[in-house]
N, C-alpha and C positions, 0 to 999 in steps of 0.2 A: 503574578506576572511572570512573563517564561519568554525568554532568549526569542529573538524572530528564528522562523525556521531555515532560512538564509543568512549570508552573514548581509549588514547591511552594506552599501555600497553609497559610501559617503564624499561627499565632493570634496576639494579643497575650500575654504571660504574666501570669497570675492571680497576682501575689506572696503578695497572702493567702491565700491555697487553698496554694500552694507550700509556704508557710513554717509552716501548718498540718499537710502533709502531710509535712514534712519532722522536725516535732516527733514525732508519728506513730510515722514510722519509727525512730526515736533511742530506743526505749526497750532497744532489743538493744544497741547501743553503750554508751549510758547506762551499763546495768548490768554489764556488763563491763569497760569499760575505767575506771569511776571508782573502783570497787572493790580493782582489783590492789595498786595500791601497799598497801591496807591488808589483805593476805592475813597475812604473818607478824603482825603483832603481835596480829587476827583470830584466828588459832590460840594465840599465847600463850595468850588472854583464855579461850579453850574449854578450854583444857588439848586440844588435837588438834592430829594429827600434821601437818607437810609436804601429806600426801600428802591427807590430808583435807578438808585445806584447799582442793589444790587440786581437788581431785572435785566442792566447789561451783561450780567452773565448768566441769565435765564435763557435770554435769547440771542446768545452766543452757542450754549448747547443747542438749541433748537434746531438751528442752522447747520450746525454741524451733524443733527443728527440726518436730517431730510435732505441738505446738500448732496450727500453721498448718493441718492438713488437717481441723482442727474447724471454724476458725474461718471458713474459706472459701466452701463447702457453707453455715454457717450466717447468713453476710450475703445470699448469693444467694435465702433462703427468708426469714427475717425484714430483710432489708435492712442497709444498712452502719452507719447511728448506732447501733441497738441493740447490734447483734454489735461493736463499738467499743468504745461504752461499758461492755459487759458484761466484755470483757477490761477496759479500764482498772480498772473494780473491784475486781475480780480481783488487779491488778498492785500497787496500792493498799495491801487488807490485807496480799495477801502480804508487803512492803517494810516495815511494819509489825511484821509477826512477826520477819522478818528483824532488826530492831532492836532487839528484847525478844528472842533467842535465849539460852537459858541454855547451849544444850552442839551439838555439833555437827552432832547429828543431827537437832533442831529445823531450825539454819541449811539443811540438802540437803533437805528439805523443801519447807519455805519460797521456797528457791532455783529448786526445781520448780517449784512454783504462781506463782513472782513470771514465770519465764519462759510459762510457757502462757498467763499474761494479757498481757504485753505483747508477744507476738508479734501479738497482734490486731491492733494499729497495725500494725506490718509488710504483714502479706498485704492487710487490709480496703485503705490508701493507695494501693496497686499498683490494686487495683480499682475505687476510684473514679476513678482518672487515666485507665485504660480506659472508664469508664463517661462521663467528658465528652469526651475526646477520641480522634481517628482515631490511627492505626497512626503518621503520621508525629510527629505532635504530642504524643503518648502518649509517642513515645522521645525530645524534647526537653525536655520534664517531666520525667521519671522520670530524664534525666541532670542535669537541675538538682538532682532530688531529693539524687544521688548529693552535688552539689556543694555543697548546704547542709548535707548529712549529713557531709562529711566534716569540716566542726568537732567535731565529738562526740569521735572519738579522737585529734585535735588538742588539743583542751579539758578532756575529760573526767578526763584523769590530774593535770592540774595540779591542777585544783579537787577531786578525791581527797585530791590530798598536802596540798594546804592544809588541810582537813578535818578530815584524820588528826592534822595537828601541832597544830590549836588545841584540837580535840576531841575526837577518838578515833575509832574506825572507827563504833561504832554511827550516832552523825549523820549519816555517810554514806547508810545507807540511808532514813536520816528524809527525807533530801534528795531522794532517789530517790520517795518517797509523796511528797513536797510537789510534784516532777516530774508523775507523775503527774493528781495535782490540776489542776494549773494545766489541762494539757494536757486532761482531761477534760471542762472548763469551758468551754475553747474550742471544743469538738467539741458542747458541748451549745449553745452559743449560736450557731456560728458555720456549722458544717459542714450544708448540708443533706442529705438523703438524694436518692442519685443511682441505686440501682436501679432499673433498666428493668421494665415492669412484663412484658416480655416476661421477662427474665431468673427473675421471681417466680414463670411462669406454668410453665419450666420443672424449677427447683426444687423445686415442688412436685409436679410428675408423675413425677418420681425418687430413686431416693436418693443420697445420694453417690457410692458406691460404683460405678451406674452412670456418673454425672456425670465419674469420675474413670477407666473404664476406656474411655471413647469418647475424653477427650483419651488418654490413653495409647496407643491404636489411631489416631492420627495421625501418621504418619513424621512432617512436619513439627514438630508439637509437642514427640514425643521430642527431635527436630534440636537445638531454641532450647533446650530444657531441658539436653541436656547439653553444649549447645556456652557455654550462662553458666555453668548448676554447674560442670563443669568449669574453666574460666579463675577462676572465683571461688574456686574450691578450691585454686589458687594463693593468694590474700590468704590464707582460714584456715591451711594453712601454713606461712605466712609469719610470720602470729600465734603460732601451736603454737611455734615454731622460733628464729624470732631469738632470744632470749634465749641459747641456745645458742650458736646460731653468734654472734651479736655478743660478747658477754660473753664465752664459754667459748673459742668459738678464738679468736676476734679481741682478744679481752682487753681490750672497751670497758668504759668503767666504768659501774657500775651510773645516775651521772646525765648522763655522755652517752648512755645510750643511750634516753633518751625523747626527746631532739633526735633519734636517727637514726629513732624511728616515726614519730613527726611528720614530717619527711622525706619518708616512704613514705608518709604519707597526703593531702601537698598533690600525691602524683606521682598519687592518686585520684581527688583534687578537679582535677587539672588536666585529667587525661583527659574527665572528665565535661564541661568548661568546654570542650576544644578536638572533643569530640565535638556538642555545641549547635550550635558553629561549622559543621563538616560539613554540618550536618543542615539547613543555610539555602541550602545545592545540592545535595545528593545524598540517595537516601532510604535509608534503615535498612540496606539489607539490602547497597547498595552499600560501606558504611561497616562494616559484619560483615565480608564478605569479605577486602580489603584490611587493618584492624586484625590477623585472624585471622593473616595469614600474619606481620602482623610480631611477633606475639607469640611465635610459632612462632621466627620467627630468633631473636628475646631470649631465649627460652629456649634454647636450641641455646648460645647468646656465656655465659649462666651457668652453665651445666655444664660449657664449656670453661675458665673463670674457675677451677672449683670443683675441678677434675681436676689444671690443670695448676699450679693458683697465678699462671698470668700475670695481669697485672696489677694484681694484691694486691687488698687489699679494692676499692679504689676500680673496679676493672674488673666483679667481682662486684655491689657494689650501684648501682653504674650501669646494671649489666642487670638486675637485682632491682625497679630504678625504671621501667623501659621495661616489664619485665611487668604489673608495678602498676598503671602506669598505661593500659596495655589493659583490666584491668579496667573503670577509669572509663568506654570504650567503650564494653566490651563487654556489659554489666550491663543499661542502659535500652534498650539495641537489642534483646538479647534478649529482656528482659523485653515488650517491646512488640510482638515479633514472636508471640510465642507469646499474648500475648492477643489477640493480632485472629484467631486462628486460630475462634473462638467464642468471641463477646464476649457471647452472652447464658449461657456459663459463664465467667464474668470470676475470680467471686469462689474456685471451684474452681480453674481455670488458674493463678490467684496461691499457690494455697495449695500446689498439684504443686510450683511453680517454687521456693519459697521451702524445702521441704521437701527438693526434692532436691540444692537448691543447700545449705545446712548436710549432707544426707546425704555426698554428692560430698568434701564438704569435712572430715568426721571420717573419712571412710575417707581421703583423704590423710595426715592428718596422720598414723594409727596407723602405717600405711606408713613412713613417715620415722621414726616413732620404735623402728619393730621394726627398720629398715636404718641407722639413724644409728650412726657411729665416734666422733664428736665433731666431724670435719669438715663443712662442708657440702655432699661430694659426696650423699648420703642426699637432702639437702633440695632442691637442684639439678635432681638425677635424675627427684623425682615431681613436681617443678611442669613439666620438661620433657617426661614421660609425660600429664600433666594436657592440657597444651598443646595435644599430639599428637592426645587425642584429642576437646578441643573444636574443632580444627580439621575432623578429621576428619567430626564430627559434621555439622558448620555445612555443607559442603559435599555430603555426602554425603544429609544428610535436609531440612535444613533451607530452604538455597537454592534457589529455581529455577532450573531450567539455567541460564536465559538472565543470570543475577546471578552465575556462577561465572566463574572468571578464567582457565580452564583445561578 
């Protein structure tokens, strides 16, 4: 990896636009991870099974993953406060019904419609950081983003449990609308509209569909799309899975083991923070390359961890932490490389990225749970296959020759 041939030319950082943008994106964590701890007693209260329970967060990803390819398309033609605020509405009642559920089947509903509206903030934030800033600037934002985001799964379980104990699971989702709220308020007062009016001009002369089969017909674009989903699709995983492997084989206890996510999510927020660093002498695509291959090694050291037992857990989540945290990487670089590819289809480019990154990521996880023993070779095996082939990717489509290290 080698100095850009320029020096780079770095903004100052907008903290309120960040930490706006960063609210934004937290509505998918939010409603995920404050929710878990109150699944069982959740299902008590429905009279519904285990398994039903947990299907509302089945089909909470789902939503969120297929949400995004509306919402994308629909900020590049009506612009991004609208298509914004329209999800937050959206996210609002839904979290609402969510908390007046009488039986279970209202709740997977509800859980649907809460995720298709706040995935807006997801894809729409990506496309405004593209829409004020260049390719390099664009991947030091979007890894800050990463790095104010990762309070949410830090955060979000505590203030669940508290929730739970003083007042039962419903509040919880009233907290989630009060979230919303607030969040909404700042976007109507605060966020301006940053659509190009070039971007409007071609939105308008297409339809999505086309919008979405021109980036698809870029090697390049394919490249960043599954060289993030893929590594990303490690973290879901990871998510899918620990339970099992910590709990089940490792025999942690159910309240150590939100010390050990937490854990794995400052090893996110640090990638994100030592990726920023990078990015003040080398540009994007230098810092893809080199991350790619050592995630590659860390996954190679956890499947030897997972195989042979050396050295016990601590050798396994030591390299569970080193994947992790490529993530944090790997995530704003991508994402940043694949918007500059056509930045007057921004809000379409984020909505491809976001969609195939949850796609990428439910097909791993099914994988590990149709191959899982109970050990963590299963879980080992497909973050390692994952690895393989967002290296693969990055290298093969995404990078210019002249950014390859080989």
């Amino acid at each position: 990896m080698t100095p850009s041939a320029a020096p780079p030319q770095i903004v100052r950082t907008p903290w309120g636009l960040v930490v706006l943008l960063a609210a934004m994106t937290a509505f998918g964590a939010m409603s995920i991870d404050m929710y878990l701890p109150a699944l069982p007693e959740m299902a008590s209260h429905l009279n519904a099974s285990a398994e039903a329970a947990q299907a509302t967060v089945a089909v909470f990803f789902l939503g969120m993953g297929f949400g995004q390819l509306l919402y994308g398309p629909a900020s590049d033609l009506w612009g991004r406060r609208p298509a914004i605020l329209a999800g937050i509405a959206v996210y609002i009642a839904a979290s609402l019904v969510c908390m007046a559920a009488t039986n279970v089947e209202i709740l997977l509903v509800a859980r649907l419609a809460q995720a298709l509206g706040g995935c807006a903030g997801i894809v729409i934030g990506r496309a405004v950081v593209r829409d004020r800033f260049d390719h390099l600037n664009a991947a030091r934002i979007l890894s800050l983003l990463s790095l104010v985001m990762g309070l949410a799964p830090l955060l979000a379980p505590f203030a669940g449990a508290a929730i739970l104990h003083f007042a039962g699971w419903r509040p919880i989702f009233g907290t989630l609308a009060a979230f919303g709220i607030a969040v909404g308020l700042a976007v109507l007062v605060f966020l301006r509209e940053s659509r190009s009016a070039e971007s409007a001009a071609k939105a308008r002369a297409e339809n999505p569909f086309r919008a979405y089969r021109a980036l698809l017909g870029t090697p390049r674009f394919i490249g960043y799309l599954l060289a993030g989903g893929l590594n990303g699709a490690c973290l879901l995983t990871y998510i899918a899975s620990s339970p099992a492997v910590l709990m089940g084989h490792y025999g942690v206890s159910p309240s150590a083991f939100g010390w050990y996510f937490g854990a794995n999510a400052l090893a996110i927020m640090g990638g994100a923070q030592f990726n920023r660093l990078l990015l003040r002498r080398f540009v994007p695509d230098d810092v893809l390359a080199i991350v790619a291959l050592f995630a590659l090694l860390s996954g190679a050291v956890l499947l030897l961890a997972a195989v042979t037992g050396i050295g016990g857990m601590a050798l396994l989540l030591g390299a569970l932490f080193c994947v992790l945290a490529s993530y944090g990487v790997m995530t704003g670089n991508t994402m940043a490389g694949a918007l500059s590819i056509d930045p007057h289809r921004a809000g379409s480019a984020s909505a491809l990225m976001g969609t195939g990154s949850y796609g990428l990521g439910a097909l791993a996880a099914t994988l590990v749970a149709a191959l899982s023993d109970g050990s963590p070779t299963a879980f080992a095996a497909v973050m390692l296959l994952c690895l393989g082939g967002s290296s693969s990717a990055l290298f093969l489509l995404a990078l210019p020759k002249e950014r390859r290290p080989f």
